[in-house]
MMTF fields as JSON, N, C-alpha, C and O atoms, coordinates in Angstrom:
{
  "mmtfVersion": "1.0.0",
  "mmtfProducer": "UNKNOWN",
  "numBonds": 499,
  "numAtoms": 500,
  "numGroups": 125,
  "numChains": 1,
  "numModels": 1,
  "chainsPerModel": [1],
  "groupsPerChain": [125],
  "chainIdList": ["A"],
  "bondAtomList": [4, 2, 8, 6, 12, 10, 16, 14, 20, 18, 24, 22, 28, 26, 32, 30, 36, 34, 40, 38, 44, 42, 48, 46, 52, 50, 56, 54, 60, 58, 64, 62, 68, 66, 72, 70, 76, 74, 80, 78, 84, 82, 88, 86, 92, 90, 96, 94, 100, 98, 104, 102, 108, 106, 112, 110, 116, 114, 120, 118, 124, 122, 128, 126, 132, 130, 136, 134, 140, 138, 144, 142, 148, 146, 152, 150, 156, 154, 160, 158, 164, 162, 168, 166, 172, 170, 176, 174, 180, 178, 184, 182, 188, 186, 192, 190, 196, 194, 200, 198, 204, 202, 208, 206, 212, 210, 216, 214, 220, 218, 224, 222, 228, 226, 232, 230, 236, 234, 240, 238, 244, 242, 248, 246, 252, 250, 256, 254, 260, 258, 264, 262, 268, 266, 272, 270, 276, 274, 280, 278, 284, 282, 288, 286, 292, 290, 296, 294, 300, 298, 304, 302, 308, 306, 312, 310, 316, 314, 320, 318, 324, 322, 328, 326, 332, 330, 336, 334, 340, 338, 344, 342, 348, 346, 352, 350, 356, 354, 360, 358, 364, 362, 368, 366, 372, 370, 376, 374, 380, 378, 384, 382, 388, 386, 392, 390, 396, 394, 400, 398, 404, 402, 408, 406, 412, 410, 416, 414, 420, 418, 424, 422, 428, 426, 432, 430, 436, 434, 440, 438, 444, 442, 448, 446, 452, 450, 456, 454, 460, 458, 464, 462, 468, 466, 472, 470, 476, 474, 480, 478, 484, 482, 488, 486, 492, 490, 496, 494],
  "bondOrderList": [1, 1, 1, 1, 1, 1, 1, 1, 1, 1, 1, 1, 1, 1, 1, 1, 1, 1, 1, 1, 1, 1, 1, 1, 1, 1, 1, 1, 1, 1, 1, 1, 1, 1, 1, 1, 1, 1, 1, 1, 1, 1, 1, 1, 1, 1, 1, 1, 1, 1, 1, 1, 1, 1, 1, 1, 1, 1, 1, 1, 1, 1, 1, 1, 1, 1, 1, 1, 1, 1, 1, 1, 1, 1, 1, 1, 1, 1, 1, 1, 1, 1, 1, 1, 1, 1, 1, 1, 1, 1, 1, 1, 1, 1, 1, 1, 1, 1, 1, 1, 1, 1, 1, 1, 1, 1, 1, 1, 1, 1, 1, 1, 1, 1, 1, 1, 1, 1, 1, 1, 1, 1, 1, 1],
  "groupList": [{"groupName": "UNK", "atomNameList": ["N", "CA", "C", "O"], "elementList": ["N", "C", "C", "O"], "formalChargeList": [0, 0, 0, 0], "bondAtomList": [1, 0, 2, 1, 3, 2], "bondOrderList": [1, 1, 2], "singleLetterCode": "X", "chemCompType": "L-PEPTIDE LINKING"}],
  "groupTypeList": [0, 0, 0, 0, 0, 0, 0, 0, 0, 0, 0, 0, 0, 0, 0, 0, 0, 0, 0, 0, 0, 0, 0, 0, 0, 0, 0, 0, 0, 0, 0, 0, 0, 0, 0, 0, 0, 0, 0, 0, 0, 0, 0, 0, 0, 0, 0, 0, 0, 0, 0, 0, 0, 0, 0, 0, 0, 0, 0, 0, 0, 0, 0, 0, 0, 0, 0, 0, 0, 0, 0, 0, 0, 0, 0, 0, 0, 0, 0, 0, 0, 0, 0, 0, 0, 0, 0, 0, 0, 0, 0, 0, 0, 0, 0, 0, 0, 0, 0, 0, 0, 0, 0, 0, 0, 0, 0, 0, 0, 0, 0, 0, 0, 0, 0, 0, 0, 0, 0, 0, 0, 0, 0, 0, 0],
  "groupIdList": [1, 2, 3, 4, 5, 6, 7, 8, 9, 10, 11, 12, 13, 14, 15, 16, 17, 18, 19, 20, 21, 22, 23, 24, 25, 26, 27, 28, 29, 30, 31, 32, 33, 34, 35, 36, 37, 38, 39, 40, 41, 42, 43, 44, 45, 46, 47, 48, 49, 50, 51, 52, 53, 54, 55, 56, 57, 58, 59, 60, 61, 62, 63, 64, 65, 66, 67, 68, 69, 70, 71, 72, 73, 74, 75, 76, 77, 78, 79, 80, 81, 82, 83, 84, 85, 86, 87, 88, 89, 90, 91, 92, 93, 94, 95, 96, 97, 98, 99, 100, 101, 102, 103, 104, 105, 106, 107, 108, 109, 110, 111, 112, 113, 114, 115, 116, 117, 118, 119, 120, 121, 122, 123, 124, 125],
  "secStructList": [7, 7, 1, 1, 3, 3, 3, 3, 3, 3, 3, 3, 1, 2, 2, 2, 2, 2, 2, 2, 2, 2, 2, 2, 2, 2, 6, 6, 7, 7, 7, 7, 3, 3, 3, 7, 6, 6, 2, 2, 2, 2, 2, 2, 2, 6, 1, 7, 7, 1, 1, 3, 3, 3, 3, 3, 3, 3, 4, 4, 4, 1, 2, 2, 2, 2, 2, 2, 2, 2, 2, 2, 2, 2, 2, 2, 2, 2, 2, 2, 2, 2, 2, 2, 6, 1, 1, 2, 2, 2, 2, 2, 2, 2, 2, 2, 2, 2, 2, 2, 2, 2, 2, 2, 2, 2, 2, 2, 2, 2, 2, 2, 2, 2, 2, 2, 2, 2, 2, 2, 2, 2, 2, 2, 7],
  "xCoordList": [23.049, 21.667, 21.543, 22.22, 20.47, 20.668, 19.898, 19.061, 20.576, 19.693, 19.073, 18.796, 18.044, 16.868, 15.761, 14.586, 16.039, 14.96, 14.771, 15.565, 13.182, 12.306, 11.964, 11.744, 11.927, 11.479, 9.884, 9.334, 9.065, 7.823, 7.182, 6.031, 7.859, 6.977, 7.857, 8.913, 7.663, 8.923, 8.05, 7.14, 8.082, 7.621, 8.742, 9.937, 8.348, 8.656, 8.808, 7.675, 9.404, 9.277, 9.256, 8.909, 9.935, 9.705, 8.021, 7.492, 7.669, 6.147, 5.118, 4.379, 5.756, 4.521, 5.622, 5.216, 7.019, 7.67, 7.422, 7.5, 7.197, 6.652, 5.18, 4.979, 4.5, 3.496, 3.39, 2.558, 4.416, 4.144, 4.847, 4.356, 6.499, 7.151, 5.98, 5.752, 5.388, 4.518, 3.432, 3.02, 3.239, 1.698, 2.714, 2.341, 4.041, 4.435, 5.144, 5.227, 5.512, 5.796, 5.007, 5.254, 3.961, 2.742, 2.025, 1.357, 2.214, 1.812, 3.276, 3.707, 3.619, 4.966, 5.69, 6.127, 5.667, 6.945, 7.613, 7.36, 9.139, 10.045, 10.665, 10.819, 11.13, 11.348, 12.542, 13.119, 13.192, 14.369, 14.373, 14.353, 14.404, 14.417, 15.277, 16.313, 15.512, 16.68, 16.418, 15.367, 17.214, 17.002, 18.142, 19.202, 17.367, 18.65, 19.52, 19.238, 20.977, 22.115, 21.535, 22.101, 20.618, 20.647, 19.808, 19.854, 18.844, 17.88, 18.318, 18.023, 19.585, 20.426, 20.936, 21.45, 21.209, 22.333, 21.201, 21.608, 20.242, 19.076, 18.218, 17.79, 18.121, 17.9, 18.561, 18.169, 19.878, 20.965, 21.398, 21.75, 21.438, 21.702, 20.353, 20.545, 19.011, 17.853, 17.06, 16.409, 17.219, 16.069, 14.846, 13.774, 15.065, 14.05, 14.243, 14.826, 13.323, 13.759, 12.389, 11.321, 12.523, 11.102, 12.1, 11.625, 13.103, 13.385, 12.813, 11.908, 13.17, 13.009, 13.526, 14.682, 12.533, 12.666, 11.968, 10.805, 13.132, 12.722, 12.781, 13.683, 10.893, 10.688, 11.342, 10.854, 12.472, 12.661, 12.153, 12.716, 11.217, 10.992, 11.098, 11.111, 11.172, 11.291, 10.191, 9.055, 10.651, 9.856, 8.796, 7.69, 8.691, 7.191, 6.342, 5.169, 6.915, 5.754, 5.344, 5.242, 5.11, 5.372, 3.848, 3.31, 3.224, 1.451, 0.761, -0.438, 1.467, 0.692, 1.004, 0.304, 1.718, 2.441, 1.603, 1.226, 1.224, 0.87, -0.466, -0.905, -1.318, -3.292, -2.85, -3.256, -2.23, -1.698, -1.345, -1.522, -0.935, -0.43, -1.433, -1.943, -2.233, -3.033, -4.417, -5.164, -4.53, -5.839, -5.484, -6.306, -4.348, -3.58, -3.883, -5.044, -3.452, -3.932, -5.283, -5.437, -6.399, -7.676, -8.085, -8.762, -8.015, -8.814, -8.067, -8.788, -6.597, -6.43, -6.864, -7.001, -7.009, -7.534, -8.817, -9.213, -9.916, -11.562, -11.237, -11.741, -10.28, -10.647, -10.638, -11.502, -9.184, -8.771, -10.236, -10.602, -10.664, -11.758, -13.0, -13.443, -13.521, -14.302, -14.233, -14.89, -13.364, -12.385, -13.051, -13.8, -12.304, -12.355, -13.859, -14.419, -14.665, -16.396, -17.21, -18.431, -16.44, -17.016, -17.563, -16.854, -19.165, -19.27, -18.336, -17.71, -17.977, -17.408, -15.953, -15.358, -15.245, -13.898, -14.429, -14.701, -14.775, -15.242, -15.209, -14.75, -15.676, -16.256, -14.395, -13.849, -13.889, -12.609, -11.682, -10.753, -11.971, -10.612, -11.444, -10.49, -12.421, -12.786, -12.121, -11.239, -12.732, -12.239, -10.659, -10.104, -10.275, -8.215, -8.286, -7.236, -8.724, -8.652, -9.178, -8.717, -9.981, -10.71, -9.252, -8.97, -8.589, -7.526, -6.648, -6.425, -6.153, -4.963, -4.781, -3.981, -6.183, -6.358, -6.232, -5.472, -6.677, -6.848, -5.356, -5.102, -4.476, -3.42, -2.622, -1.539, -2.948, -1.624, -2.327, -1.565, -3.349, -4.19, -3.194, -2.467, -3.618, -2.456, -1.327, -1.0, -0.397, 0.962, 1.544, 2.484, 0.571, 0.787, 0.251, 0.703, -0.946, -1.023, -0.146, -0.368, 0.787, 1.972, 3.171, 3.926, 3.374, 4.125, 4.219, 5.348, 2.983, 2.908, 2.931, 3.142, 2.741, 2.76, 4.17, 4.274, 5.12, 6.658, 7.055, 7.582, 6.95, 7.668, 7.084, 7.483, 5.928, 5.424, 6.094, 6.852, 5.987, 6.724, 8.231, 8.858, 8.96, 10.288, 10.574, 11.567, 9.941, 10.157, 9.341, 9.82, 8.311, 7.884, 9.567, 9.949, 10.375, 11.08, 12.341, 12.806, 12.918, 13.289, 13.527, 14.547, 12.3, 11.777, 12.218, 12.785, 11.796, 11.882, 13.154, 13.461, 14.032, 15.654, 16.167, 17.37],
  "yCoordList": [-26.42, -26.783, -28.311, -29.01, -28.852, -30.015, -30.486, -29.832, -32.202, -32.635, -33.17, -33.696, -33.464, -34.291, -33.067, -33.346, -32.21, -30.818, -31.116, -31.531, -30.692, -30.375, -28.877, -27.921, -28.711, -27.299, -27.694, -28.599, -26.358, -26.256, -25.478, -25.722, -24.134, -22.657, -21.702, -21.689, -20.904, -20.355, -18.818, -18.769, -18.046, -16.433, -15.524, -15.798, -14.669, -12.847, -12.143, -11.744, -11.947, -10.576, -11.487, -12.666, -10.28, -10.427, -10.826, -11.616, -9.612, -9.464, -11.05, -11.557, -11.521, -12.588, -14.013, -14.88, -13.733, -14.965, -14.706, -15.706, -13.737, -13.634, -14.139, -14.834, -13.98, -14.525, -16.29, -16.972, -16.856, -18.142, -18.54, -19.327, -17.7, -18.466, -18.833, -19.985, -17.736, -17.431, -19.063, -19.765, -19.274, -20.375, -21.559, -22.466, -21.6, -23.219, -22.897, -23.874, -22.051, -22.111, -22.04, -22.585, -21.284, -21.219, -22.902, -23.286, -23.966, -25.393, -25.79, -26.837, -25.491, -26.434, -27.41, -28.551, -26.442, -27.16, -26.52, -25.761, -26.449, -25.384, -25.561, -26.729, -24.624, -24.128, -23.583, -23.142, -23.455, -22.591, -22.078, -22.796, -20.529, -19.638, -19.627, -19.769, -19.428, -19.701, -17.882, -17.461, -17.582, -16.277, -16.522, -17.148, -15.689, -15.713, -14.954, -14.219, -15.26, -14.006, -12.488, -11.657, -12.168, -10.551, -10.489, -9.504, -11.388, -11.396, -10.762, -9.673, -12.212, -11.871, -11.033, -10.853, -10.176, -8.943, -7.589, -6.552, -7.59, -6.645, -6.807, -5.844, -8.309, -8.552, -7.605, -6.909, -8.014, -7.289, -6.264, -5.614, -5.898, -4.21, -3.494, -2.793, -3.353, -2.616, -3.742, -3.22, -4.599, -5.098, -5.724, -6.043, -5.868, -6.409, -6.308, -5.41, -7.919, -7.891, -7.868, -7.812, -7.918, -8.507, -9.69, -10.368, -10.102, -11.264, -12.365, -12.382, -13.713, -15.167, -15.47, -15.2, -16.134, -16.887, -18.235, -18.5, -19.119, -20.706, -21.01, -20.864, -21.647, -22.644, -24.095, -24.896, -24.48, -25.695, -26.762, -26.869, -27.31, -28.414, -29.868, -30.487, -30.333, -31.687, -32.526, -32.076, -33.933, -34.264, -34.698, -34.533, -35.218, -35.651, -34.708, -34.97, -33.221, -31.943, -31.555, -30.348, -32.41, -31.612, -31.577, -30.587, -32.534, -32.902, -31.84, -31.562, -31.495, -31.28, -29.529, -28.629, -29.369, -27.761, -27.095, -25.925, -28.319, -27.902, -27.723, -26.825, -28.436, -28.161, -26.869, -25.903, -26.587, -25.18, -24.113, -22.96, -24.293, -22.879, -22.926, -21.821, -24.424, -24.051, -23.352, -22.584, -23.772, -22.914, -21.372, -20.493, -21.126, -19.45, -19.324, -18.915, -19.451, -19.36, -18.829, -17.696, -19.739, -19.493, -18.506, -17.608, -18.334, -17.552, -15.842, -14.858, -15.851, -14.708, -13.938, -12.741, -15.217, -14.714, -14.296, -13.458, -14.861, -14.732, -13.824, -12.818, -13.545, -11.649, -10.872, -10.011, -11.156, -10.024, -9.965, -8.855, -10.913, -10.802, -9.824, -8.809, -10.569, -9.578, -7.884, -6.877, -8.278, -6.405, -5.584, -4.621, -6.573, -5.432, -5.641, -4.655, -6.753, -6.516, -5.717, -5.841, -4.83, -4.006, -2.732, -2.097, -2.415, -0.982, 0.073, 0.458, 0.668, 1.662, 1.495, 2.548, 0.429, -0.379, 0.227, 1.419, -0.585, 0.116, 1.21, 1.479, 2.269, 3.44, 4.096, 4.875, 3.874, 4.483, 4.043, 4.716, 3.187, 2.778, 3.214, 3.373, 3.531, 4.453, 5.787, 6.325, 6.22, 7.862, 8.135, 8.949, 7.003, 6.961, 6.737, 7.283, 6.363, 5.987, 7.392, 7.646, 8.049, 9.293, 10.438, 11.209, 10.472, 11.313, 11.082, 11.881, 10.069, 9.416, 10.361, 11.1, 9.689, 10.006, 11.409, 11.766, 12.275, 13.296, 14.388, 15.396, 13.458, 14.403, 13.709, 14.194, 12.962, 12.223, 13.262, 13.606, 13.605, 14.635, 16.079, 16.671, 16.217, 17.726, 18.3, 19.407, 16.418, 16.311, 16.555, 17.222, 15.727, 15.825, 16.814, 16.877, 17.967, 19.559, 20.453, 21.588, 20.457, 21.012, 20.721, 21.624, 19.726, 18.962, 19.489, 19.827, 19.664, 19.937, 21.47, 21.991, 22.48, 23.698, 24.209, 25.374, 23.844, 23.549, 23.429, 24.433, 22.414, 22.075, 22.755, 22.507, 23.786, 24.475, 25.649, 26.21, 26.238, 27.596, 27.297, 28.27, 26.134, 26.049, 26.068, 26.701, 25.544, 25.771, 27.094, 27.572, 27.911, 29.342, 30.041, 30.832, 29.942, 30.635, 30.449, 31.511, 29.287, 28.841, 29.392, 29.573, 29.622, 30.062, 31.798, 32.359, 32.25, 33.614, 34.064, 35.125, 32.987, 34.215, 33.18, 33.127],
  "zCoordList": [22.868, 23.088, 23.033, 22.278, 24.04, 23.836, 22.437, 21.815, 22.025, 20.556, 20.434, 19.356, 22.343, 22.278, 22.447, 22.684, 22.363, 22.325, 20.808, 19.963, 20.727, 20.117, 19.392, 20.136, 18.006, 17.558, 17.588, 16.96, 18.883, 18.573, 18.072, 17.712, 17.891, 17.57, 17.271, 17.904, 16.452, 15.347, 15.557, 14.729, 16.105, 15.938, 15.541, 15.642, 15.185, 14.456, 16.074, 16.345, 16.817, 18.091, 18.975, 19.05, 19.989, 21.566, 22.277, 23.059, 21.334, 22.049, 22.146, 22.989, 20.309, 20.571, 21.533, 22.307, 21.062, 21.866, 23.477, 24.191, 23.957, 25.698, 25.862, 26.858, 25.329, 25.349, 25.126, 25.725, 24.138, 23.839, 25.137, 25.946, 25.331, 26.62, 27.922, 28.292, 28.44, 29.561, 29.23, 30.153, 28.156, 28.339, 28.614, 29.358, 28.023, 28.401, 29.801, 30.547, 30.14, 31.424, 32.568, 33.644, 32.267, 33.189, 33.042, 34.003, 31.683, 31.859, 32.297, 31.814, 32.657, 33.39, 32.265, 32.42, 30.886, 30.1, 29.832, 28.896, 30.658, 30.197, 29.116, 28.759, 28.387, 27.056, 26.794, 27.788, 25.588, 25.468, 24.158, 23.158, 24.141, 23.637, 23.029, 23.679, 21.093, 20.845, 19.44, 18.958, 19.34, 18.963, 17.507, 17.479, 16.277, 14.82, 15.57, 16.516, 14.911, 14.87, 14.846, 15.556, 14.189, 14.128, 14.963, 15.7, 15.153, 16.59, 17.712, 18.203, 18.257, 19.678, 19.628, 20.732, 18.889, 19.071, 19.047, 19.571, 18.638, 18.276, 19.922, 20.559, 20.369, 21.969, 23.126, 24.063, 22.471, 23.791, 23.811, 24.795, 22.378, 22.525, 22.808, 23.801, 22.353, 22.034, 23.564, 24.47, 23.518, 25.049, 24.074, 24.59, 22.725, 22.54, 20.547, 19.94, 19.744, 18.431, 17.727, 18.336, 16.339, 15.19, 14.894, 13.983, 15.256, 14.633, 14.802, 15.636, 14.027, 14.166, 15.452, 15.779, 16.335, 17.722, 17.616, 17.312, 17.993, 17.743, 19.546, 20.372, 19.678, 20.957, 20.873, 20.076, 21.695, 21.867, 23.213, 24.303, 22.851, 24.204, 24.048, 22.984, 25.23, 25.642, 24.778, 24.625, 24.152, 22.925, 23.946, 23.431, 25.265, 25.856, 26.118, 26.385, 26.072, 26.2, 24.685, 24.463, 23.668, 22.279, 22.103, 21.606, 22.463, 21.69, 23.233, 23.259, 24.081, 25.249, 24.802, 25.266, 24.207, 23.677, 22.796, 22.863, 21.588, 20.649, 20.672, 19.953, 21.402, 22.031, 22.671, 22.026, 23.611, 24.032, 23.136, 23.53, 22.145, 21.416, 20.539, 20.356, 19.498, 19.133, 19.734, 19.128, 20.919, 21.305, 21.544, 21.283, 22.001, 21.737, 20.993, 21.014, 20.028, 18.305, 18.025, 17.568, 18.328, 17.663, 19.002, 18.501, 20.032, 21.002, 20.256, 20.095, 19.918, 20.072, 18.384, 18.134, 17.374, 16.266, 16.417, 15.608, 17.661, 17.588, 18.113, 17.616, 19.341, 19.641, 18.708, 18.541, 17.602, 17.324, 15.691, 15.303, 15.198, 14.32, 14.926, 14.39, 16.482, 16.836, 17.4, 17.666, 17.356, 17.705, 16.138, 15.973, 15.133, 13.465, 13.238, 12.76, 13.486, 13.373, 14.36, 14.447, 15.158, 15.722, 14.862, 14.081, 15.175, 13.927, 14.426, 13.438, 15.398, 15.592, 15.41, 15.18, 15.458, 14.752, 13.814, 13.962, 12.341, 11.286, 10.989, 9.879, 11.85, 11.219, 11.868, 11.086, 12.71, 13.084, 11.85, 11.403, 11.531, 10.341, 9.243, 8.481, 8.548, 7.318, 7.571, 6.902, 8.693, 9.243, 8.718, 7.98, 9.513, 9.15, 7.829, 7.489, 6.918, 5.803, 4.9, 3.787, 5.429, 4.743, 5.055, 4.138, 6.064, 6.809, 5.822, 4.912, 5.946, 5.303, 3.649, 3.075, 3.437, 1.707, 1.68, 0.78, 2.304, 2.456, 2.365, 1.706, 3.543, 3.347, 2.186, 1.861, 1.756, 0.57, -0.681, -1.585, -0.706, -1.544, -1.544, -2.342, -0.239, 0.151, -0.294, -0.722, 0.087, -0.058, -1.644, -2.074, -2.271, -3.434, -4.178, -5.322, -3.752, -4.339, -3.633, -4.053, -2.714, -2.428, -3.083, -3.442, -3.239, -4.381, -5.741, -6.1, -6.8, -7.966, -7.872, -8.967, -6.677, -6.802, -6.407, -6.79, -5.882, -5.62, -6.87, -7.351, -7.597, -8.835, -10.135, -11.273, -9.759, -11.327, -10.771, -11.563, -9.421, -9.251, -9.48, -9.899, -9.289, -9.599, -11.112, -11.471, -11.896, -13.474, -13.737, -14.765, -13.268, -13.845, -13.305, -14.167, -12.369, -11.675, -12.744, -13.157, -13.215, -14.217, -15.48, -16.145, -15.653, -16.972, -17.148, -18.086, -16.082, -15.948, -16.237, -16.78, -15.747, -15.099, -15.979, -16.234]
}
């Protein structure tokens, strides 16, 4: 790699590093994708990682990168805020939350009736 490249943006996954690649390439600063060891091998075998992916660019695209990824940044946090202040958002994630509780309720009175019939059974013989 060259050692006048620049580290600009450090993500977790494919998903969000396609998205950061796409804005500097779509502004015409090309970039190079540099992936951890368990990354690249999790890349090439599976097509895709959650690992650490480091953006490297050219140091004269760095201030023109960074108004770019920061405004990524805040547009995709105001969606994703107004997404969860939606009432019906809301009321879908209580619901999952009422479900949830519900079967961990279940799980665990199937649970304690397993393990009292296994010691009455125990007990018996």
């Amino acid at each position: 790699m060259n050692k006048d490249l620049v580290l600009v943006k450090q993500v977790e996954g494919d998903a969000y590093a396609t998205q950061i690649e796409a804005i500097l390439n779509d502004n015409s600063i090309p970039c190079v994708k540099k992936y951890s060891s368990d990354g690249a091998l999790a890349h090439l075998y599976m097509g895709a990682t959650n690992h650490l992916i480091e953006f490297y660019i050219s140091p004269d695209d760095v201030e023109r990168a960074k108004v770019l990824l920061e405004n990524f940044e805040v547009a995709t946090t105001s969606l994703i805020d107004s997404i969860y202040d939606d009432e019906n958002v809301q009321a879908m994630i209580k619901s999952r939350k009422l479900i949830q509780d519900r079967l961990s309720l279940i799980i665990l009175i199937f649970v304690t009736l397993a393990l009292v019939g296994a010691v009455a059974f125990s007990l018996i013989n």
